[in-house]
Every structure is written in structure tokens, then in C-alpha cells.
C-alpha positions in Angstrom: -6.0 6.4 34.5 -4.5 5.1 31.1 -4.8 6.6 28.1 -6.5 4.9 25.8 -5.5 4.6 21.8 -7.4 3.9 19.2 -5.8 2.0 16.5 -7.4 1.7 12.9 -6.2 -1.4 11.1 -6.7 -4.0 9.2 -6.9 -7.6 10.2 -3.6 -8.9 8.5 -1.9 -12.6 10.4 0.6 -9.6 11.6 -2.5 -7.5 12.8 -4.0 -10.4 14.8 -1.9 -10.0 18.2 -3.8 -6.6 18.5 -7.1 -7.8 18.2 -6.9 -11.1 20.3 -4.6 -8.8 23.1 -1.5 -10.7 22.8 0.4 -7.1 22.2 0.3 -5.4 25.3 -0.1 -1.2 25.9 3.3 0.6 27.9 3.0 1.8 31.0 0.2 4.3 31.5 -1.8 4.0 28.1 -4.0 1.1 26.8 -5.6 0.6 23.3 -8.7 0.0 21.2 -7.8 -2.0 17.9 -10.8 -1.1 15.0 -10.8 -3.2 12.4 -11.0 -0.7 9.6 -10.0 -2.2 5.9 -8.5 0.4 3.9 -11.8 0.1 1.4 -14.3 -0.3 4.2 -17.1 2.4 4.0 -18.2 3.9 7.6 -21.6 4.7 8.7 -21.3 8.5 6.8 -19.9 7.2 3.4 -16.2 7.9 4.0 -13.0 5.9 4.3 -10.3 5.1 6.6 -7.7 7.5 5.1 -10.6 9.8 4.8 -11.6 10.4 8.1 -8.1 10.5 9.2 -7.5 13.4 6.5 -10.6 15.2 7.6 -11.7 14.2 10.8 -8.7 13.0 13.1 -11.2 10.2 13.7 -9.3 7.7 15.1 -5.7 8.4 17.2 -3.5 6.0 14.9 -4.1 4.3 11.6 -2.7 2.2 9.1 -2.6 4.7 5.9 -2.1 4.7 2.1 1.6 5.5 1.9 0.4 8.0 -1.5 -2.6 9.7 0.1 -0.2 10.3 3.1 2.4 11.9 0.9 -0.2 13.9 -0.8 -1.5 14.9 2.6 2.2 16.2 3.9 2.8 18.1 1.1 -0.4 19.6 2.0 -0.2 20.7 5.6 -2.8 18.0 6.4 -1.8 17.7 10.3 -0.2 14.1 10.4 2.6 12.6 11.1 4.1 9.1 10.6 5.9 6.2 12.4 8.4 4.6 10.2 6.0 1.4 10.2 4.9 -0.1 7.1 2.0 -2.9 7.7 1.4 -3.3 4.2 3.8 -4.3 1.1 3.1 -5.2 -2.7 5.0 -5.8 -5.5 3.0 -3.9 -8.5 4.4 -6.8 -10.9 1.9 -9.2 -9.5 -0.9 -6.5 -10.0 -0.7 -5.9 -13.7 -3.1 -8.2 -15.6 -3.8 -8.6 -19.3 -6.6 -11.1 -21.6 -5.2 -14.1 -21.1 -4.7 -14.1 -25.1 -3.6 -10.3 -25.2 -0.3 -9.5 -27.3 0.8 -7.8 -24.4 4.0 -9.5 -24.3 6.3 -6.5 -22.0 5.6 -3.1 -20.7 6.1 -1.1 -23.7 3.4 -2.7 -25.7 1.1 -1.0 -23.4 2.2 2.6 -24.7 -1.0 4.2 -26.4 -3.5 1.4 -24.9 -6.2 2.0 -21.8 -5.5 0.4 -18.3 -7.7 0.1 -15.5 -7.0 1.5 -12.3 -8.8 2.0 -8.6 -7.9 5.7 -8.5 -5.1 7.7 -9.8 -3.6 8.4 -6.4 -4.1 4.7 -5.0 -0.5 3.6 -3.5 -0.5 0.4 -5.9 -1.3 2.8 -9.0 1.4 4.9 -8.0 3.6 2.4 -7.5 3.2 0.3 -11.1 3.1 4.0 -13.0 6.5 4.8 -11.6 8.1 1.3 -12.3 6.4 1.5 -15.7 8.7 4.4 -16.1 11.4 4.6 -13.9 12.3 0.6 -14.6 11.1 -0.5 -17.1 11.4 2.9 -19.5 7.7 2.8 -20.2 6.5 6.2 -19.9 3.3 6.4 -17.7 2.0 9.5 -19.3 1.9 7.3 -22.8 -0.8 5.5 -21.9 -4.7 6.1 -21.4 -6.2 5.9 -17.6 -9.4 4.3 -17.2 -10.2 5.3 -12.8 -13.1 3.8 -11.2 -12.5 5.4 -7.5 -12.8 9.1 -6.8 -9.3 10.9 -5.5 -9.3 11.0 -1.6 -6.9 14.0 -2.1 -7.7 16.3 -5.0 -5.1 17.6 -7.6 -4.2 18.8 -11.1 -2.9 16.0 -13.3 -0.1 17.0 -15.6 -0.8 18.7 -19.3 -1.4 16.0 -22.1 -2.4 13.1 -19.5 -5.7 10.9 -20.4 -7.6 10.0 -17.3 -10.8 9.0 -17.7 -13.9 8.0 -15.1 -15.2 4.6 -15.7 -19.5 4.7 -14.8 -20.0 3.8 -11.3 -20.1 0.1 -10.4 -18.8 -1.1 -13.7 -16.7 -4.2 -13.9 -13.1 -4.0 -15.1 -13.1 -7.7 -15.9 -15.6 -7.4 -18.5 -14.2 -4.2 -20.1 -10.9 -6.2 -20.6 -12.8 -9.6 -22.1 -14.5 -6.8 -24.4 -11.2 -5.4 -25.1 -12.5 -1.9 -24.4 -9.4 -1.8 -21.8 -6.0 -3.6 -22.4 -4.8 -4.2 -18.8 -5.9 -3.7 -15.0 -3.5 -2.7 -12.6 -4.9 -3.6 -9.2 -4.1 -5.4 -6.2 -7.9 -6.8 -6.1 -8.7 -7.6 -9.6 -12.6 -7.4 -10.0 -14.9 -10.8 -9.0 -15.1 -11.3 -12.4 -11.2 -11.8 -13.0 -10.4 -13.5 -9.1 -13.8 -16.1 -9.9 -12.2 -17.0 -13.3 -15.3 -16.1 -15.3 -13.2 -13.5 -17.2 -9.4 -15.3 -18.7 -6.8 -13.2 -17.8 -2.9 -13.8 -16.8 -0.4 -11.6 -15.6 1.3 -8.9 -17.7 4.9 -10.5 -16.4 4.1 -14.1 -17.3 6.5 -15.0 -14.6 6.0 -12.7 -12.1 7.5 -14.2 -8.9 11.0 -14.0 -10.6 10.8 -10.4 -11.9 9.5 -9.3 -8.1 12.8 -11.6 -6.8 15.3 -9.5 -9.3 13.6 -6.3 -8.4 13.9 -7.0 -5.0 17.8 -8.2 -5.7 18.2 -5.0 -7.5 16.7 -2.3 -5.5 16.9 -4.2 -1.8 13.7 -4.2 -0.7 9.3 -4.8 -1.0 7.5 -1.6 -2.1 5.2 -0.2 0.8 2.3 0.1 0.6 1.2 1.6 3.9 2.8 3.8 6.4 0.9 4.4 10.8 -0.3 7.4 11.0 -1.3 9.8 14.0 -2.0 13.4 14.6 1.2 15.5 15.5 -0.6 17.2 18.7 -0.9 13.3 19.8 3.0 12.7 19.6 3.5 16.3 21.4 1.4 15.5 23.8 3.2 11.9 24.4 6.6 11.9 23.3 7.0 8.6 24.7 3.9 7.0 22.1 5.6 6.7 18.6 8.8 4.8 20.1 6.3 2.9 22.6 3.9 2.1 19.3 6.7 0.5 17.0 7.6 -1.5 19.8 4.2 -2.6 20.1 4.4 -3.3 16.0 7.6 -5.0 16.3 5.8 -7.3 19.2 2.9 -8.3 17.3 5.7 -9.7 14.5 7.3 -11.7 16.7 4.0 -13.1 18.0 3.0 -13.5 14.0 6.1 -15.4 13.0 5.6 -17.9 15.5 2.2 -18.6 14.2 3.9 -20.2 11.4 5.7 -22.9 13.5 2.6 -25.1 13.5 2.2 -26.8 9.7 -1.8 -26.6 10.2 -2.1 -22.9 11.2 -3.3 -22.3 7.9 -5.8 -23.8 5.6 -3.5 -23.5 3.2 -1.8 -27.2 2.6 2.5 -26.8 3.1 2.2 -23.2 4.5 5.1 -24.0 6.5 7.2 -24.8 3.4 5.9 -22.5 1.7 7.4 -19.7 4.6 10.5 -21.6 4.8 10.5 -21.1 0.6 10.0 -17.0 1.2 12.6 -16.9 4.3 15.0 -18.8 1.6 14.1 -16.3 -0.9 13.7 -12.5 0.2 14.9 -12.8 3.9 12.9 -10.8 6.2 11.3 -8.1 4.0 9.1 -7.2 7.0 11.9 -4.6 8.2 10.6 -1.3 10.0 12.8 1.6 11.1 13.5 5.1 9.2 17.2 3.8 8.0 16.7 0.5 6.3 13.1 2.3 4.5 14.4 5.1 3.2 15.8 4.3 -0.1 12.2 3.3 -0.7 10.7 6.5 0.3 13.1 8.2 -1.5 11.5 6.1 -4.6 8.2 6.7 -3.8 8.4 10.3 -3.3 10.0 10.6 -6.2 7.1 8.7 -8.1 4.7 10.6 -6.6 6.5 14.2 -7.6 7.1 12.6 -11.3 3.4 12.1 -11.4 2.0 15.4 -10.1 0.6 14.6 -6.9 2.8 16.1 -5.1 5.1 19.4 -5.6 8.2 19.0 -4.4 10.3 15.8 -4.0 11.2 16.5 0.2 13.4 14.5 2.0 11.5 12.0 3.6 12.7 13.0 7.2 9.7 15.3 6.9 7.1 12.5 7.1 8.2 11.2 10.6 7.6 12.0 14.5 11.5 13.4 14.9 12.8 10.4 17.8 11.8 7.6 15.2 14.5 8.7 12.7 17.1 7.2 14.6 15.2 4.1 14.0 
């Protein structure tokens, strides 16, 4: 009888050959895609990345690439496979008012910006570039957190973080100019309806992401697959058989964009042809071509006290993927 894997995901265009069945299980196992967002709440209150912390409730997951860090350094019992099924740059995510004087990154030294929670892989991310790239210290500037930590730890000495009251709107503490910036990858309703003015803190985005991409070689992960350890012992053959699967579903998703009318959006396929053009593939899996931007991240996540040592990150991955 095949064994049968439960796969927690999202329902991303790359996502979709799993849930209509186009992906097909190896030999001698079969699988369950859930549909899972990363923010959806389950039946007891907790979240995707929480009940894989916790409760080893499903067998693999998409994951936060932080809280995952955070968990390793931790002992938490998981282990990953070098597959990343979610990417962001955090220049797209940092908005200002839409007449702020924010003109750069340093201007926000000694203001308040929004966040989801400290720890959240996008926060993570734009602190350390604050820093690290643009020489914009991260621990210059007030925190304003409207999630609870899924991991709990110490922040550093000196650094303001604050809790926002629950179910308040970010959007409308920026238009009353009790916060000077939101750095998230969902702004609030308020901000994506257009009822509170905003624009982007890089007021051309698109070509600071392409020379940060030209400069450092690659799109920031967001997420990393996750599974237990005693799952990959117990199958050794189930990592290397599960990034095939992910590098199926891919191949089944880039053909999607073949047909001009796949989307709703109008010149979707020019659009793709415009990104192909531009960045390549930056959909690249494999421990190799990746690691450069662990390295990064685990060094941002060190530098900003969630973790405490910066380990190679070898130690995040089922042992026969790193030859990927």
C-alpha cells in the first residue's frame, strides 16, 4: 500500500499541478495537497508554521524561511529540502504617505515602521537590507508589530518594538502620521483599496530590485519545504523524490504561460517574456545555486538576534539534497 504524504501549501500558479494532480507521487507513495496559506488560521487558532513547529501536523510544508531558521537553531525536529516556493524582493514592500519626505532609507533613522511581526521572513529580510545594503542601521528605528512571534526570543539591548492594539489598521496609522512607513508584503485593505495615498519608499522599485538582483545574483526567499527528520529516515528516497516532484510542477507551470489568455491579466504573455528578458529563471532550486542567499539570510537573522550562531547552512537540509 502507498504511503500517503501530506503536503501543506499554498495555491501559487506553481502550486496548481498538485492540486489538480498533474504532478504525479514515485513509486510506492501518493500524496494529499492541503491548501494551507501561510496566514490561514486552523480550526484551534494556530498557523501553518505553527502546527508544524508544535504539532508535526502535516508530513511536508511550505515554511517561513525565518521561523525555520529560528526553529533549527532551536532543536525544533525539522529538516528542509533545498526548495524555495516563495520569493520577494523587500524593495517592493516598503511603503511611505504618498507625500512623506521619505526620500531614501536613511531618512527613516529615528521614525516608526509598521511590521507583521518581528520574526516574519519579509521583516527580516527589509531590516537586514536596511542595514547590510543600504547602511541604514535597523536598530535605529522604532518597531511598531501587529502579529505575535511564532518563535519567542530576546531582542537585542536598546531595540524599540512595540505591539500595535489588536486589529488596528496600519494604513490609517500612516495617513495620521503616527507611523512613517509599512514594511509588508500585504499592505492593509486600506492601502491595497487606495483609500489611504501611499507610494513606495524606492519610487522606482522595479529597477532597484533588477540591480540588486545584478549585484547579489539572485530573488530573496521567502520560503523553504519542510518535513520531520524521522520522515526522511524513514524514506531516504522522499526528499530527492519531492524536489523532483517540485521541479515537475514548474515545468507544468511554465507552460501555462504559452496561452496569451491564461490569465485575466491583459499581455500576461509579454509581460513573462519581459521577466524572462530581465531576471532569467530566478525560480532555481538546489542547495548550490541557493546558498549564497542563505548565507545572507542567516546572517540577517544572527545580526538581528533571532538566532545565536550564524551556522553553515548545510545544517538546514536532509544530507543527499546537498549535492543538489
Amino acid at each position: 500500500m502507498a504511503r500517503e504524504i501530506t503536503l501543506a501549501m499554498d495555491r501559487y500558479d506553481r502550486h496548481f499541478p498538485f492540486f489538480d494532480g498533474t504532478v504525479k507521487a514515485p513509486e510506492g507513495f501518493s500524496y494529499k495537497a492541503l491548501q494551507v496559506g501561510q496566514s490561514d488560521m486552523l480550526r484551534d487558532g494556530t498557523s501553518r508554521h505553527e502546527q508544524m513547529i508544535h504539532h508535526n501536523r502535516f508530513d511536508v510544508a511550505e515554511f517561513s524561511m525565518s521561523t525555520f531558521l529560528m526553529a533549527i537553531d532551536r532543536g525544533v525536529p525539522l529538516i528542509g529540502i533545498p526548495v524555495f516556493p516563495r520569493r520577494l524582493f523587500s524593495q517592493s514592500c516598503m511603503f511611505v504617505a504618498a507625500d512623506s519626505d521619505i526620500e531614501a532609507p536613511s531618512d527613516l533613522i529615528g521614525r516608526k515602521v509598521g511590521l507583521s511581526s518581528f520574526q516574519t521572513t519579509l521583516s527580516l529580510l527589509a531590516k537586514g537590507d536596511l542595514k547590510f545594503e543600504y547602511g541604514t542601521p535597523w536598530e535605529e528605528i522604532k518597531w511598531l508589530l501587529t502579529t505575535a512571534e511564532k518563535v519567542k526570543f530576546d531582542p537585542k539591548p536598546g531595540v524599540s518594538l512595540e505591539y500595535a492594539a489588536k486589529g488596528v489598521d496600519l494604513g490609517l496609522l500612516l495617513e495620521k502620521g503616527e507611523i512613517d512607513a509599512i514594511f509588508m508584503p500585504h499592505p492593509p485593505q486600506s492601502v491595497m483599496k487606495g483609500q489611504v495615498k501611499t507610494r513606495r519608499l524606492f519610487r522606482d522599485a522595479e529597477a532597484e530590485e533588477k540591480r540588486y538582483f545584478d549585484k547579489l545574483g539572485y530573488w530573496p526567499i521567502m520560503h523553504i519545504v519542510a518535513m520531520a527528520p524521522s520522515l526522511a529516515q524513514d524514506y531516504p528516497e522522499l526528499p530527492g523524490a519531492l524536489m523532483d516532484m517540485f521541479a515537475e510542477a514548474h515545468r507544468i507551470c511554465d507552460d501555462y504561460y504559452s496561452d496569451p489568455n491564461w490569465s485575466r491579466l491583459p499581455g500576461i504573455r509579454h509581460l513573462y517574456e519581459a521577466l524572462r528578458e530581465r531576471f532569467g529563471n530566478p525560480w532555481v532550486n538546489g542547495f548550490s545555486r541557493n546558498k549564497k542567499n542563505l548565507e545572507r539570510f542567516i546572517q540577517y537573522s544572527h545580526d538581528q538576534g533571532l538566532i545565536s550562531q550564524r551556522f553553515a547552512p548545510e545544517k538546514l537540509f536532509v544530507a543527499s539534497t546537498l549535492n543538489t
